[in-house]
N, C-alpha and C positions, 0 to 999 in steps of 0.2 A: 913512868909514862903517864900522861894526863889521861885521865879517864874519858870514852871516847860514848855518846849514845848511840846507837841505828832504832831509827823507828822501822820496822816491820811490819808493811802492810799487806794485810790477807784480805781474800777475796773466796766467799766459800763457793763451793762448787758443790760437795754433795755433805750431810752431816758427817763432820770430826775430819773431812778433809780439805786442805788450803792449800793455795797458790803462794809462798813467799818470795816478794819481789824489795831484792836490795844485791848491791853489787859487789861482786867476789873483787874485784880488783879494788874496791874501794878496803876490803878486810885486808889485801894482800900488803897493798901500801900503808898501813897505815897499823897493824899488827905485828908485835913480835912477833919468829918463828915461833910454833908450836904454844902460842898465848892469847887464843881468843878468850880467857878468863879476861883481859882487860878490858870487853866493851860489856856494856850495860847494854840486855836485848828489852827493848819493847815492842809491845804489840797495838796497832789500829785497825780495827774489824770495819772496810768498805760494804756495804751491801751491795749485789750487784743488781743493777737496776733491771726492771722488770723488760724493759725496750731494749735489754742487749738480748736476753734470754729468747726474744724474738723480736725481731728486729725488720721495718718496711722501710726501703729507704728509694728514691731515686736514680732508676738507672739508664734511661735514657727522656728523650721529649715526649715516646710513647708509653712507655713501659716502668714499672716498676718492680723493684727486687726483694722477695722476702725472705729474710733467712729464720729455720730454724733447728734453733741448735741441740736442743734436750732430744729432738728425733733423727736430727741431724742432715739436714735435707736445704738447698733452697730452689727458687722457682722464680721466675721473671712470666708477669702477668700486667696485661693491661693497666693502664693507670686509671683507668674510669670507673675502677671497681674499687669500691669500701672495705676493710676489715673489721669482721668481727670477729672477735676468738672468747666468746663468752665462754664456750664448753672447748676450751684449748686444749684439755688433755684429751679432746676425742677428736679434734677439725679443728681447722683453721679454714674462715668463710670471706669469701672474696663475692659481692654482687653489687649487680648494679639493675634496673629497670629488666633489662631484657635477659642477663646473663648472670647464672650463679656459679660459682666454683666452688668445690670442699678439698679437703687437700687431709686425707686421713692414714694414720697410720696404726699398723698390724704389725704383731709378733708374735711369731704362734709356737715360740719355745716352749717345752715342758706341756703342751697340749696335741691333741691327736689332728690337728690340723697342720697344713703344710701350704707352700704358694700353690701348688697344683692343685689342691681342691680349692683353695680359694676362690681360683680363675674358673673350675671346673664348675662345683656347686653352687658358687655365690651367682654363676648364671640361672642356673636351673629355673626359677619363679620366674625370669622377665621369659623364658624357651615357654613354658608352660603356661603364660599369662597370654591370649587372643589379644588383648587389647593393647600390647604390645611389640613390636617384632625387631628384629636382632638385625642391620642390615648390612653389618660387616664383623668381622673378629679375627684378627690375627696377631702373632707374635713378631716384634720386630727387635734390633739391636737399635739401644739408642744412643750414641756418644760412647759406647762400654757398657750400656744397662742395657739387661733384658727387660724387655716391657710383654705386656698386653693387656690389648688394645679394641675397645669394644665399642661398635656404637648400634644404637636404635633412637626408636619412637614411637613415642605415645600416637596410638592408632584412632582411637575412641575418640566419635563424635562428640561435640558440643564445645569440647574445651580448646583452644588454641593459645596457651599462654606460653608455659617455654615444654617443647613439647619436642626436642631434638634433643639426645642424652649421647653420652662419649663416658667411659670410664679409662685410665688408663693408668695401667698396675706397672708401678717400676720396684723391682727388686732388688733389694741391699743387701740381701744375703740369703740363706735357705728358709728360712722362717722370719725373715722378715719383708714388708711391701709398703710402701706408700701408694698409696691409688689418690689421681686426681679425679676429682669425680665432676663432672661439666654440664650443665643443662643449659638450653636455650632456646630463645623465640625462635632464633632460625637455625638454617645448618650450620656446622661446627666445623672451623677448620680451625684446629688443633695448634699448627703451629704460629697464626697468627695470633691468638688468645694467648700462647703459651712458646714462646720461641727456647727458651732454656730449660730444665731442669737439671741440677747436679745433687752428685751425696757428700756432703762434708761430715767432717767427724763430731761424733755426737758430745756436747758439752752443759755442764750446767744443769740442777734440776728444772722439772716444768714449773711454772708458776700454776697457778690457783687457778680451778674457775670462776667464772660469777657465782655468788650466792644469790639464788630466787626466794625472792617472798611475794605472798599472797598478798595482793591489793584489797583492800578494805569494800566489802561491797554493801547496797543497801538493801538489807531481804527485811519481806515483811516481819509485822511482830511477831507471829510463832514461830519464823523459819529461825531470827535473829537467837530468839530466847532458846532455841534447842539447839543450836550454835554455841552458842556463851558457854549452855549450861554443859553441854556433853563433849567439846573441842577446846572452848576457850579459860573458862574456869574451872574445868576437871581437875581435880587433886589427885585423882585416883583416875580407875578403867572402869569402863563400862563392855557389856557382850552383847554381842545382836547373836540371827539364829540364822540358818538354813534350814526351813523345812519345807519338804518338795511341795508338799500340799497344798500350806498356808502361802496366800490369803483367798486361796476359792477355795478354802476349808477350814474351819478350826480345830477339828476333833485332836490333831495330832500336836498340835503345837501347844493345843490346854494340857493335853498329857504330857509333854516335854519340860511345863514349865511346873506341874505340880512334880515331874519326878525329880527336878534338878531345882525347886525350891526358889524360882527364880524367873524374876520379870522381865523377858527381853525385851530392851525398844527399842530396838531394831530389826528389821526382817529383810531377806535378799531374794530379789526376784528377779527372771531372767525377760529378757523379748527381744525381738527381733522386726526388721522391716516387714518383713512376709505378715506381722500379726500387726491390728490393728492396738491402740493403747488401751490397757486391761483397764476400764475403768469398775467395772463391777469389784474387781480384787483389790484395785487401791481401794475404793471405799470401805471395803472391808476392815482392812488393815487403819484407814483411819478412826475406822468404830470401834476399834479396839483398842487404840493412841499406839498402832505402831507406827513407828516412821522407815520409810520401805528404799530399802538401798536399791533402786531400779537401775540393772542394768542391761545397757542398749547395745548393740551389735549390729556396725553397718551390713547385714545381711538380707537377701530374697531368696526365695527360689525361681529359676527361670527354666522351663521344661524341665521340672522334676530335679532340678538340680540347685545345692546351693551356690552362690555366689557374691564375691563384695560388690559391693555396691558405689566405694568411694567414689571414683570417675561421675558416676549421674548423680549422685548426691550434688556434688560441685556442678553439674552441666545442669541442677535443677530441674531435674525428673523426678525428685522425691519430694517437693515444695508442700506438694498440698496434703503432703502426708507427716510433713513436719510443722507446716500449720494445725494440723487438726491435734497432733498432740502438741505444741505450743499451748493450745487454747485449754484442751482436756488437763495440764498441767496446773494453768491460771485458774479455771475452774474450782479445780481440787483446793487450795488454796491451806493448805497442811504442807509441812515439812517435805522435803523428797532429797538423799543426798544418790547424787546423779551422778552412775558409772558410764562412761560410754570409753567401749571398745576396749577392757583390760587387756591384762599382758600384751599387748603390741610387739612386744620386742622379740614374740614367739613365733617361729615359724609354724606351727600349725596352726596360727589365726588367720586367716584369710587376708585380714587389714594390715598384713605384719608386710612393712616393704620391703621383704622377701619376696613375697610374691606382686609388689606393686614398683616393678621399676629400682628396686632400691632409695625412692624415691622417699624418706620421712616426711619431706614438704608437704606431702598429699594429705598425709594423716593428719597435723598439723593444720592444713587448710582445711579439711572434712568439719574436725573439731570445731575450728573456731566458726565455720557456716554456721553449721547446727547451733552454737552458742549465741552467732547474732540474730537468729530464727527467732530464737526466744526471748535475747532480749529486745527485739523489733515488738514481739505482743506482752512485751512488760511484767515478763517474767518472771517474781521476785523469791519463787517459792523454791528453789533449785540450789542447792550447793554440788558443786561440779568434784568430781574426785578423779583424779588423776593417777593411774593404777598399774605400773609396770609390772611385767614377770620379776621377781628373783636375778635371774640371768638371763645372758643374750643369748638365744639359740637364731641363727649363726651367730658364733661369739665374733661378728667381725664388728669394726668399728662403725660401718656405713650403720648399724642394726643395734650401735649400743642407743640404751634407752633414754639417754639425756638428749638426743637426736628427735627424740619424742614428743619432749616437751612445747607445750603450745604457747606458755608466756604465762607470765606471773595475773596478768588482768585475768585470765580462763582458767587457774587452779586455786580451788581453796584449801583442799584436802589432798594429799601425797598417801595414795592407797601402797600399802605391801601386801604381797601373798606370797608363801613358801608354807607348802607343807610337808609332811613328814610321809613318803610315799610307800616306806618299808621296803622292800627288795623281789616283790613277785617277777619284776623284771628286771633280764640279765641289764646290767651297768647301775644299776638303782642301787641308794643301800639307805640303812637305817641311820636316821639322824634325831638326835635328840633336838631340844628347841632352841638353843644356842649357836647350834649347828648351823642351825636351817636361818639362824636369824641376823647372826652374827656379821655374815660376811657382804652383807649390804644395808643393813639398818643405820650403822657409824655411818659408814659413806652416806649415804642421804640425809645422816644429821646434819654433816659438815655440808652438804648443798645446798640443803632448802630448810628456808625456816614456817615450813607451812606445820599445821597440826595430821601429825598422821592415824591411822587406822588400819587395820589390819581386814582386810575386806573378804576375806574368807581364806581359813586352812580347821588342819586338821589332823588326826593322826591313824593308819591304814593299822592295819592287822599284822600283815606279814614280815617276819623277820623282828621281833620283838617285844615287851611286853607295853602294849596299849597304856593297861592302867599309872603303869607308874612314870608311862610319857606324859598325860593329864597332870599328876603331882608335880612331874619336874615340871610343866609346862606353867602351873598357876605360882609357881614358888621364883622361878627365874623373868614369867613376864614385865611383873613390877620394873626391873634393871630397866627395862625401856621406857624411857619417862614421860618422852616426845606420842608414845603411842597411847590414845584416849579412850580409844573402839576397837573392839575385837569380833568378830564373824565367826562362830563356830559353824562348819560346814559338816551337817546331818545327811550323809548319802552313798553312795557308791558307784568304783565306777567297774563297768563290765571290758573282758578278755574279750573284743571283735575280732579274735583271732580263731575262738572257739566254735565248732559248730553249735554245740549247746551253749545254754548260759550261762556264764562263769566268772564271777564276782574277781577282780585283779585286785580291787583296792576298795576293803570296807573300811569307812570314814565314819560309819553307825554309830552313833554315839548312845543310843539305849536299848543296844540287844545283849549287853554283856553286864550282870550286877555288878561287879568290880569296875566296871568303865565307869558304868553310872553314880559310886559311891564318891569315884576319883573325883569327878565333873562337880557334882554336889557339895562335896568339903571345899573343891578350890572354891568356886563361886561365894560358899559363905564368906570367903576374906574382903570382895569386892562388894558386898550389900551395902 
């Protein structure tokens, strides 16, 4: 029998698994019984193109149809609206002038979340947010999906941009939801924006996100040269400090640095709207060539009470308070690398949109105001650090942190923080610095190619031995190569659960000799 070839082409789907397409009747005819020894198999590896994996296509003169298949879902949405799927494993963004759509997806397999808290908690901050209010919520059947179905609106004066929101949760199974998330200039009706939604079966991996890099910016000559020298041409690491005191004190931080042998240039200081800009402490701090990690928190107090502030930031009620530290900034004219608003993606920060609408646009907009504030009075002294939690608390998807992100022009620096909290409280446990570092440090390699920094951690007391978390911590940081700056955080924090006072989490880094020798040997590697 003449020797017969089949080419065999695969088409991957997920790794070591393939699709092979060639036809049994063509074997049948043309094969001895029981002799497929006589064809010669080859193989051709197709890549499946990135436009099947998610796919926009034309489905009527109004409307268009996007499928996606790695979550498995599609949706017929207005044709006037763009796509963007920069952060596609977290949304998929549909806007236009007046209207934006997100279209995310949750699976809360193997975690203690369910769709009912989903729907249940992920309200909670807009119920509890005044500036805010909820003016419908119900469950309905859609086509065979359970949905629900939420809508409000942004209440607070000043702002009128798209200030009509719709959420609406379709379920694919018990642990899992797609929520399309809707905002707009005006009121929302749902099914003209959105006349279909179906679930088809999930296929194919996700593709990629964008990778973000930091845009080249022009900082004066000290800012540039303490750039270069401690981000850009570091070979090694460098440690800044938290001491509570310094810079409206030296006493404690001369001691810190004769007991750990070691010159921090760096220091992290905290503020808030309610306080005017320290400048007596910066100057401090410059007299002594620290360079002072300041960070800002859209915060005030309003009758005795704290509150965010985003909304008037943007309605420009806080102008002349971000011009006078604009100006007090330019003044200074020394290094400053500029934290505003970390961990965002936490719910207990006020700015976290949890409690802002679910709304990350806001955060995002706040940011970059305050960024054009500055650079309006020619700001050149400022590197911006851009500083997520660890994890998302809600770990829902409207609240992951790449949601966050303001744009490559507004970050220079990709802050990390996890610390080591020990186990005083029940669900906490003790984690070594691999632990704690591991499970999001890769992932941000592979996303962003900015210089990062570790903008303050540390390691608590309870549940394990301190000193020899310090050894593993100076032995295994090196591994992270990306990371330049590191923040030792000198402090504690207190049980407000206690009537007396009662330390949860000492972070003290020079009450214990053995802390202190730990701290001292690592550091000698990095001199």
């Amino acid at each position: 029998m003449k020797l017969k070839t089949i080419i065999i082409i695969t088409l991957p789907i997920v790794a070591g698994v393939f699709i092979y397409l060639f036809s049994k009747s063509y074997l049948e005819k043309n094969a001895e019984p029981n002799d497929l020894s006589a064809f010669e198999f080859q193989t051709a590896e197709i890549t499946m193109p990135d436009t099947y994996i998610t796919k926009l296509s034309a489905y009527s003169d109004e409307y268009n149809i996007y499928t996606n298949n790695p979550y498995g879902y599609e949706i017929v949405l207005l044709n006037t609206l763009s796509l963007n799927e920069d952060i596609i494993s977290v949304k998929s963004r549909f806007e236009s002038d007046n209207l934006v759509i997100d279209v995310l997806y949750d699976n809360f397999a193997g975690t203690l979340d369910s769709n009912e808290t989903y729907n249940n908690y992920g309200n909670k901050g807009i119920k509890e947010n005044p500036e805010f209010e909820i003016t419908d919520e119900y469950d309905e059947n859609y086509h065979g999906i359970n949905t629900h179905v939420t809508f409000y609106e942004r209440t607070s004066s000043g702002l009128n941009d798209k200030n009509y929101y719709a959420t609406i949760a379709f379920e694919k199974s018990k642990v899992e939801i797609v929520t399309v998330f809707i905002k707009s200039s005006q009121s929302i009706d749902i099914n003209h924006i959105m006349p279909m939604f179906s679930f088809i079966d999930k296929n194919y991996e996700m593709k990629s996100n964008k990778v973000f890099k930091p845009v080249k910016k022009k900082f004066d000559t000290l800012t540039q040269q303490f750039y270069d020298k401690y981000f850009i041409n570091n070979k090694s690491l460098n440690f800044g400090i938290f001491e509570p005191l310094f810079p409206a004190h030296d006493e404690n931080l001369k001691i810190l640095e004769e007991m750990f042998d070691y010159n921090f240039p760096v220091v992290l200081l905290y503020n808030r709207f309610e306080l005017p800009y320290k400048q007596e402490q910066m100057n401090n701090a410059k007299k002594h060539n620290k360079v002072v990690e300041y960070t800002l928190y859209t915060m005030d107090k309003t009758d005795g009470k704290e509150k965010d502030i985003t909304l008037d930031i943007l309605a420009g009620k806080y102008d002349d308070y971000l011009n006078d530290l604009a100006i007090g900034f330019k003044e200074y004219n020394f290094p400053v690398l500029f934290r505003l608003n970390n961990e965002m993606n936490g719910g207990w920060v006020t700015y976290s949109a949890f409690h802002i609408g679910k709304d990350t646009d806001l955060y995002i907009d706040c940011w970059k105001y305050i960024y054009n504030k500055f650079k309006y009075h020619d700001v050149n002294n400022l590197i911006f650090v851009w500083n997520p939690n660890e994890r998302d608390f809600p770990n829902y998807a409207y609240n992951h942190y790449l949601n966050y992100y303001p744009g490559d022009e507004y970050v220079d620096i990709v802050g990390l923080t996890a610390y080591n909290t020990g186990n005083y409280y029940e669900g906490e446990t003790w984690r070594n610095f691999n632990e704690a570092y591991d499970h999001f440090y890769y992932e941000y390699e592979s996303q962003f190619e900015h210089p990062f920094m570790i903008t303050e951690f540390s390691c608590a007391e309870a549940g394990g031995d301190k000193p020899l978390w310090f050894d593993d911590m100076f032995n295994k940081i090196a591994e992270y190569d990306r990371i330049k700056l590191a923040v030792l955080w000198n402090g504690q924090d207190f049980d407000m659960t206690k009537p007396e006072k009662t330390i949860s989490r000492n972070y003290r880094l020079d009450l214990d000799e053995s802390v202190i020798n730990s701290i001292r040997n690592g550091l000698k590697k990095y001199k």
